[in-house]
C-alpha positions in Angstrom: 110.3 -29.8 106.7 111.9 -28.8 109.6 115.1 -27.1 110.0 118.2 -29.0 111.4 119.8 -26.2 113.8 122.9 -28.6 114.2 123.7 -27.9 111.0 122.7 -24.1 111.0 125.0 -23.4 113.8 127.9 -25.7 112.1 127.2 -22.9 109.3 128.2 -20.2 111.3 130.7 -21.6 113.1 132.3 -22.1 109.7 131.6 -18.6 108.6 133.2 -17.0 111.6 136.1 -19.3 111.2 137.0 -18.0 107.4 136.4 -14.5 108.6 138.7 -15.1 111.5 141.4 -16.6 109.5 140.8 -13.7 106.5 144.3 -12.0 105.7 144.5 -9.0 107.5 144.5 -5.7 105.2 145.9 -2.2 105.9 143.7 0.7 105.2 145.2 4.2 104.1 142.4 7.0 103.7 145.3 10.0 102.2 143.6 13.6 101.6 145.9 16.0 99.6 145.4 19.7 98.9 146.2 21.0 95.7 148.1 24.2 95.3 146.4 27.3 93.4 149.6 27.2 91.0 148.4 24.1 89.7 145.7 26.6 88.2 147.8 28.1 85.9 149.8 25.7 84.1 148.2 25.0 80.0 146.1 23.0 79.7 148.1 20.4 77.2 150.4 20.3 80.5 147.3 19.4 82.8 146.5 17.3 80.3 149.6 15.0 80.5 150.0 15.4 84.3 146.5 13.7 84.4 147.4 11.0 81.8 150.3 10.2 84.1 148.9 10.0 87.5 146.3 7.8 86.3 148.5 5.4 84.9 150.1 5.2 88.6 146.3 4.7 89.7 146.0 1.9 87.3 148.8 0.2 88.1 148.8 0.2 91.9 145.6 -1.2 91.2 147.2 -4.1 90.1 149.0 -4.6 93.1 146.5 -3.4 95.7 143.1 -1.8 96.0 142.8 1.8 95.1 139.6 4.2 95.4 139.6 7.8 94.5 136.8 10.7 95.3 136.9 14.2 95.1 136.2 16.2 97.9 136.3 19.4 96.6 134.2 22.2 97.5 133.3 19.9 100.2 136.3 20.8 103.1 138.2 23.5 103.0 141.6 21.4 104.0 141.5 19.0 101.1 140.8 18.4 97.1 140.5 14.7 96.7 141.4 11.3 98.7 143.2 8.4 97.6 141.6 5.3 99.3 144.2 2.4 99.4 143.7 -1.1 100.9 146.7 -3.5 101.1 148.2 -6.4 102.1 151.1 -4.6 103.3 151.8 -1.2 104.6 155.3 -0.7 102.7 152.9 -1.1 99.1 151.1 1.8 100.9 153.9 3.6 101.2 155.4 3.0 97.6 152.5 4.3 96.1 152.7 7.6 98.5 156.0 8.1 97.7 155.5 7.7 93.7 152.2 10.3 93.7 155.0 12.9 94.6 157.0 12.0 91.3 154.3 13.0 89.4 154.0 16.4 87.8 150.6 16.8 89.9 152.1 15.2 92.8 154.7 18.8 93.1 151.5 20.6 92.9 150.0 19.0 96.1 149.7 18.4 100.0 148.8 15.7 102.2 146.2 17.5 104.8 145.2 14.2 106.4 146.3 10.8 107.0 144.5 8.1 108.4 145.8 4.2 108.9 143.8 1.7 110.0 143.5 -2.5 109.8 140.9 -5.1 109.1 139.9 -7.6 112.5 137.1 -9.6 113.1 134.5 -8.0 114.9 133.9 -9.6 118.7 130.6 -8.4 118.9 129.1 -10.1 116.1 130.7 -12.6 113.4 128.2 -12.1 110.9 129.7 -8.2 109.9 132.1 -8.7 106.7 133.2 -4.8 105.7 132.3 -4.1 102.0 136.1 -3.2 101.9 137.1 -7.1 101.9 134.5 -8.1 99.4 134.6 -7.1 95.3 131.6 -4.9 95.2 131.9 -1.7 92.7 132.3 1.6 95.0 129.1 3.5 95.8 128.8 6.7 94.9 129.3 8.9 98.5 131.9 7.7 100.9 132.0 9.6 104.7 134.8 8.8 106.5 136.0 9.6 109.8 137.9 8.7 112.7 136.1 7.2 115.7 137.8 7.7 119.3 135.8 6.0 122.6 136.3 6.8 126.0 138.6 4.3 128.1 136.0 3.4 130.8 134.3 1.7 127.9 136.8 -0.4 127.6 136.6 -1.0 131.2 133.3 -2.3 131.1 132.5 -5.8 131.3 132.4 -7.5 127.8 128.8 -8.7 128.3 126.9 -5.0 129.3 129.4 -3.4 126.3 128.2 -6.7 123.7 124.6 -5.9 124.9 124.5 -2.1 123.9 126.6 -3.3 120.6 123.8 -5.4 119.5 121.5 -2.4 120.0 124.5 -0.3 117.6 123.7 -3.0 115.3 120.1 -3.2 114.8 120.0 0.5 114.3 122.2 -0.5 111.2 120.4 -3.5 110.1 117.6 -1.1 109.2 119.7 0.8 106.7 120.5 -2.1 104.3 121.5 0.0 101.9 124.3 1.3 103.6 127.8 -0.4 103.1 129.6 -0.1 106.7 133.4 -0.4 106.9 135.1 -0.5 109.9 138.9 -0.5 110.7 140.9 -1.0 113.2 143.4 1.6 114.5 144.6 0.7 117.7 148.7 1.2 118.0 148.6 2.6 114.2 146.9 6.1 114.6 145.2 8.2 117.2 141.9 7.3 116.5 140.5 4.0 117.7 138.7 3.1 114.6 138.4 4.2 110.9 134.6 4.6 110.3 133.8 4.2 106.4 130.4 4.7 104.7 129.2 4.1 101.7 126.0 5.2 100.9 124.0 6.5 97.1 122.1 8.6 99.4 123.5 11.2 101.9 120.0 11.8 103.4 120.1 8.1 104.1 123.0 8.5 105.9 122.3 11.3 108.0 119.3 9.2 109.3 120.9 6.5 110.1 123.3 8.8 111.8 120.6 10.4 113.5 119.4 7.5 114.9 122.9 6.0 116.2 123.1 9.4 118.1 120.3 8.0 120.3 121.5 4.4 121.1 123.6 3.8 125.0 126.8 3.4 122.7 127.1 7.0 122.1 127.3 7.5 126.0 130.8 6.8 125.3 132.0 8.2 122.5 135.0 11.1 122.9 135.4 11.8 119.0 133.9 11.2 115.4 135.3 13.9 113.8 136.1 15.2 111.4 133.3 13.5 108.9 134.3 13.9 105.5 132.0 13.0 102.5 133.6 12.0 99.7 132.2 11.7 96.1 133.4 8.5 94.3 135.0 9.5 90.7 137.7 8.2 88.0 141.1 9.8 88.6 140.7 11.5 85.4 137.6 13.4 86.4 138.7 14.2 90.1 141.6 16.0 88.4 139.6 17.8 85.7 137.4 19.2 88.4 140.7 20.8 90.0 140.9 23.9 87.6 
């Protein structure tokens, strides 16, 4: 039976219209660095602090989305991240401002900050970031922020869409890669917040390896720094502190 493309293209016209009309959510990738004093409180103490910051955890996951990884032993200017994705910014902000009531939260430092927002992509309406759908976290996350040069944004939409959609099919060959990508524009320095979520590092370095050799890259000024990030409970992240 043949296919009706009228109703195909209605499909996606539809499609691009909810993503369009999708709340817009704020994106807060926090790093802290815990201090080696934390090290030598007893451990019943430890024991409670944990208790108590993931009971904050639990409940601003009521109120928003929050993800937590360790990156310990990974970078030397951090200990964990706090992965927050919000309606609002000032929810954002009440849950920064509560981590440092916490016993743990004297013992830390915020080494890098990153904000970002969802938008609609313009280069292809078919790319919904795994951060606005329900999925369970995979296990690595790589994050990083993304600056292009100006005189990309000075070329005409059409030759920019064209090397895009070679950007993309690279992708498309890693299925099982979750892509998220933010907006930064006006909220950071960075352009964009680039998000990965992977099972498989190796996977991701390929698929890295192979973006490095698309006409895209001609124009990139920064990706750095690229942080992997192991997805853990709260609990466990602050066990593996010391």
């Amino acid at each position: 039976m043949p296919l009706d493309k009228s109703k195909i293209n209605q499909k996606e016209i539809n499609d691009n219209k909810d993503h369009i009309n999708s709340p817009t959510k704020y994106l807060n990738f926090c790093f802290y660095k815990v201090d080696p004093k934390w090290r030598w409180l007893n451990d019943i103490g430890k024991d409670e602090a944990a208790k108590e910051f993931s009971s904050l955890i639990d409940i601003a996951n009521t109120k928003m989305k929050v993800r937590t990884y360790s990156t310990i032993g990974i970078r030397k200017e951090s200990d964990f991240m706090l992965w927050s994705i919000s309606d609002s910014i000032e929810k954002i902000q009440v849950l920064a401002s509560k981590v440092y009531t916490t016993v743990l939260g004297k013992y830390i430092d915020t080494s890098e900050v990153y904000l970002s927002a969802s938008r609609p992509s313009i280069y292809s309406s078919k790319i919904t970031p795994s951060f606005m759908e329900d999925d369970e976290p995979l296990k690595y996350n790589i994050v990083y922020p993304f600056i292009k040069s100006r005189e990309w944004y000075l070329l005409p939409f059409e030759k920019r869409s064209e090397m895009m959609k070679e950007h993309i099919s690279v992708a498309k060959k890693f299925p099982q890669i979750r892509l998220n990508t933010s907006y930064s524009f006006g909220m950071g320095d960075q352009d964009f917040m680039l998000a990965f979520e992977t099972d498989n590092l190796m996977d991701f370095q390929d698929l890295i390896m192979k973006l490095r050799e698309t006409q895209v890259n001609r124009y990139v000024v920064k990706d750095t720094p690229m942080i992997v990030c192991v997805h853990k409970k709260i609990l466990d992240v602050i066990k593996s502190l010391g």
